[in-house]
C-alpha positions as CSV (number, residue, x, y, z in Angstrom):
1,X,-32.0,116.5,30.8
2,X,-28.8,116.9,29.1
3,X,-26.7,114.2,28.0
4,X,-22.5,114.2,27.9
5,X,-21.3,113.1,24.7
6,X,-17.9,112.4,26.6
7,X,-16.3,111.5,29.7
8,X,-15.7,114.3,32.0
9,X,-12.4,115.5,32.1
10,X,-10.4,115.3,35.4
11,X,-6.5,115.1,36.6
12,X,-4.8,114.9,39.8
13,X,-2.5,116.7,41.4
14,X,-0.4,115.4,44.1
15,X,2.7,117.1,46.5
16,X,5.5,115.2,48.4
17,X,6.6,116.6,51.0
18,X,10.6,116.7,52.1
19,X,11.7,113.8,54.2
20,X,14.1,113.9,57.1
21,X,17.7,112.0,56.6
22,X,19.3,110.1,58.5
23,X,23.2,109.1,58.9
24,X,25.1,106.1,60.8
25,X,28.2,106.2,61.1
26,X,31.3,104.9,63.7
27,X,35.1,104.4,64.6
28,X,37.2,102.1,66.3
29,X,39.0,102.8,69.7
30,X,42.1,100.9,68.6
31,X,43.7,101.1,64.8
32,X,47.1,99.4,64.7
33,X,46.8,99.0,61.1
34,X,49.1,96.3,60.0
35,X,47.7,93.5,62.5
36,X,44.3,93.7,61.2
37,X,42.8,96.0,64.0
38,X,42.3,98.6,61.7
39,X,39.5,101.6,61.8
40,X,36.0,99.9,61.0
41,X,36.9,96.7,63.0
42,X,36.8,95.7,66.5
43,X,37.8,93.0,69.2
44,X,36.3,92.1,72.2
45,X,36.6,95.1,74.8
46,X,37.3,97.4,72.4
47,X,35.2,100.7,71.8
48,X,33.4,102.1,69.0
49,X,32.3,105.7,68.8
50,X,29.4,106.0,67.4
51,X,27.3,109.3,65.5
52,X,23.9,110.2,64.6
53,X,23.5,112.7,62.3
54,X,19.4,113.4,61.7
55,X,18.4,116.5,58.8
56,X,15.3,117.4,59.3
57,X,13.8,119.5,56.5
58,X,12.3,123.5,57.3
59,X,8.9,124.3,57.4
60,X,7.4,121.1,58.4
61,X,5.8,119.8,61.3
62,X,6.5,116.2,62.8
63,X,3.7,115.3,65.3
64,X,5.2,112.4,68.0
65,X,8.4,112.7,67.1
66,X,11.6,110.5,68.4
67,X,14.9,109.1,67.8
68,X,15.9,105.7,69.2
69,X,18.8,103.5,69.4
70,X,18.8,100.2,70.7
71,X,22.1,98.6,71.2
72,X,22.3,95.0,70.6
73,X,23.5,92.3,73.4
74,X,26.8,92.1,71.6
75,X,27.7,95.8,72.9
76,X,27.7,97.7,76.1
77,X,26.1,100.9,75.9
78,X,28.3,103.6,77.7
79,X,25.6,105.8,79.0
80,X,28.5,108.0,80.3
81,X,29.4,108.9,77.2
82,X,26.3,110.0,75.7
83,X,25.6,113.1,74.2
84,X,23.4,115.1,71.9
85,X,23.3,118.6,70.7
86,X,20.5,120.6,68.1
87,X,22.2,122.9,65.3
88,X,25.1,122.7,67.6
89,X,23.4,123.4,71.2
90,X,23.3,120.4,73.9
91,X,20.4,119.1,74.9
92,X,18.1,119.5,76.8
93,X,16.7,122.3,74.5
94,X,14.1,123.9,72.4
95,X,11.5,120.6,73.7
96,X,13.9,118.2,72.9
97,X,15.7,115.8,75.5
98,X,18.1,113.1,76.0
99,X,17.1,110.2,77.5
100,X,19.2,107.2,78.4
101,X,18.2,103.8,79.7
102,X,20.9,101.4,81.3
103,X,18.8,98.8,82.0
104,X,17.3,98.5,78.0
105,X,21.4,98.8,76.5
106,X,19.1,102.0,74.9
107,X,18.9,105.8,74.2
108,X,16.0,108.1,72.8
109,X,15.8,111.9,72.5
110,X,12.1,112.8,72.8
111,X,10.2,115.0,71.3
112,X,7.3,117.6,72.1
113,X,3.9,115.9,70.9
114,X,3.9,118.4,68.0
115,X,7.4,119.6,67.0
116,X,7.7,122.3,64.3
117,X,10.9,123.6,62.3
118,X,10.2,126.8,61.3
119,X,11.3,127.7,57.6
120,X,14.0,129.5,56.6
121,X,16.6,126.4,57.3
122,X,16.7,123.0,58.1
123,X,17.7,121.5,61.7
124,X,20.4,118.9,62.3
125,X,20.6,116.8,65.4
126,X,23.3,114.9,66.4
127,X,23.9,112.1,68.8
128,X,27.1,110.7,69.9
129,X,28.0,107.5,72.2
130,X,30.0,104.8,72.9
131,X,29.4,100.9,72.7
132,X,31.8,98.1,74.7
133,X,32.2,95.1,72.4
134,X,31.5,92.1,74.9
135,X,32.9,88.3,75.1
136,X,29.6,86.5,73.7
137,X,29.3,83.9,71.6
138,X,28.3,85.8,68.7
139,X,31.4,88.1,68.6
140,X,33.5,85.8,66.4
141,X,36.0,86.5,64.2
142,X,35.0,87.8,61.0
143,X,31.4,88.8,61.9
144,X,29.7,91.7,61.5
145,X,28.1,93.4,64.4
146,X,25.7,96.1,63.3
147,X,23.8,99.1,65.3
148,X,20.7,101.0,63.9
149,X,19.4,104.4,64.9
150,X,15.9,105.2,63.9
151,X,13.7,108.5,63.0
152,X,9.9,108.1,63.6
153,X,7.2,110.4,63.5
154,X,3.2,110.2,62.3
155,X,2.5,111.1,59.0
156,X,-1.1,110.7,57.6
157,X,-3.5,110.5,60.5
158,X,-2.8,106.9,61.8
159,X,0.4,106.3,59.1
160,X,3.3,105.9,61.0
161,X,6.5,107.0,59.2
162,X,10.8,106.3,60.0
163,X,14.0,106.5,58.2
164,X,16.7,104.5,59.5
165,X,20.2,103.9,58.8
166,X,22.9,101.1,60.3
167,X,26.7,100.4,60.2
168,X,28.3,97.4,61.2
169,X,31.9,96.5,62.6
170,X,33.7,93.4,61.4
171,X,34.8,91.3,64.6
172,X,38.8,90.7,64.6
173,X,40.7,88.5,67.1
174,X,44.0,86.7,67.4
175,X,44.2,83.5,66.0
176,X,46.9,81.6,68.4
177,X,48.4,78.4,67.5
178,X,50.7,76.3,69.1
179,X,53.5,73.7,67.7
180,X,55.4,71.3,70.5
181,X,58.3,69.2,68.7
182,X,60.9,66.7,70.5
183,X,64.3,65.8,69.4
184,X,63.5,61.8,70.3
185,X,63.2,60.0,67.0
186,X,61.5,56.9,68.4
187,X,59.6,57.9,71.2
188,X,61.1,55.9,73.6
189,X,63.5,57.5,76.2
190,X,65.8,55.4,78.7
191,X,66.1,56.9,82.4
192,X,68.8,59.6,82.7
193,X,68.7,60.6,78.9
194,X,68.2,64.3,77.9
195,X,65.0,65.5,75.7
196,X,65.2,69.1,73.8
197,X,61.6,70.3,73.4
198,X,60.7,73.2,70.9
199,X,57.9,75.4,71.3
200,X,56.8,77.6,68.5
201,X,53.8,80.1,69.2
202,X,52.4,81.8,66.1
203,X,49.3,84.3,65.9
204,X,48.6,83.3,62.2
205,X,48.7,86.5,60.5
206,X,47.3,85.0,56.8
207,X,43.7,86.5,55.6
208,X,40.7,86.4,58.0
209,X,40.5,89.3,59.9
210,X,43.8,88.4,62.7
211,X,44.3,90.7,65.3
212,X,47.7,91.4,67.8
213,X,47.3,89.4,70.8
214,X,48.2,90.9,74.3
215,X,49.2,89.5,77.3
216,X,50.1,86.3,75.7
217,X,51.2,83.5,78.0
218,X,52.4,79.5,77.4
219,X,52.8,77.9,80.2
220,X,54.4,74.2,79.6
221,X,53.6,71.4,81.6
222,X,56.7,68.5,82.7
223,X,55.3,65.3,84.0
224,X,56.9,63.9,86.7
């Protein structure tokens, strides 16, 4: 029986494979600049345009595949305006489909259970949509209402794998305030005598994300 003198010798080699990208991005329906309601902010009933733009790398295979966007219950999910296109072709194509759901404020494009991209060049998808910012409690001004789009697909047997990316949109809205002045010094008024009432409306345009105000009414109220 031979002895080693030594420990055996060994080394590892290891390869990484590519791994698909994934961009968030968005604009604003309305930009009116100097109000505050500029591009990358929103008010309530305003639309933002959203895109998905998804890389995935050549020669690769991506079993159980999908992309998924789940609009939160600060947004309205236009499913009208949804649309989707592979290296620049609509889908449905080459296995892959759009599929909306009204009911879930969601979208997905599905995949074939094994989806391939042959080498030579990588494959872009790209999803577009619109979102209604709603009147809930959450959409105040100065917060930041966010959307994700996710990429998932098996890697190692039983390893699930996703990239992800998000954007958010800071919430804008008027900030209205109202000042009611009286020319009587004392307070006290005889019958027959004449009061002059001002009435001075601002939307406070100062720092914290103010937006124009539309359709603004004061209605004043005389006692009898």
């Amino acid at each position: 029986t031979l002895t080693p003198n030594t420990d055996p010798a060994d080394d590892t080699s290891s390869i990484v494979t590519a791994t698909p990208e994934i961009d968030k991005s968005r604009d604003t329906s309305i930009v009116s600049g100097g109000d505050g309601n500029g591009n990358g902010v929103a008010t309530i009933g305003e639309t933002i345009e959203y895109t998905v733009d998804v890389t995935i790398p050549d020669g690769l295979t991506y079993p159980f595949a999908s992309i998924s966007d789940v609009v939160d219950d600060e947004k309205d999910l236009d499913v009208a305006s949804l649309s989707a296109t592979l290296d620049g072709v609509p889908l449905p194509t080459n296995g892959l489909s759009l599929v909306p759901d009204d009911t879930a404020n969601s979208w997905s494009i599905d995949f074939p259970d094994t989806y391939a991209v042959p080498e030579g060049a990588d494959q872009t998808i790209v999803g577009t949509f619109d979102a209604v910012v709603l009147d809930v409690a959450s959409n105040v001004r100065a917060s930041n209402t966010p959307n994700t789009a996710t990429f998932v697909y098996d890697g190692t047997p039983g390893a699930e794998r996703d990239v992800d990316d998000s954007v958010g949109t800071i919430i804008v809205e008027p900030n209205i305030t109202i000042d009611k002045t009286n020319d009587d010094v004392d307070g006290v008024v005889s019958a027959g005598q004449v009061v002059n009432y001002d009435v001075v409306v601002t939307n406070d345009d100062g720092p914290g994300r103010v937006s124009a105000a539309y359709d603004t009414r004061v209605v004043a109220t005389v006692t009898a």
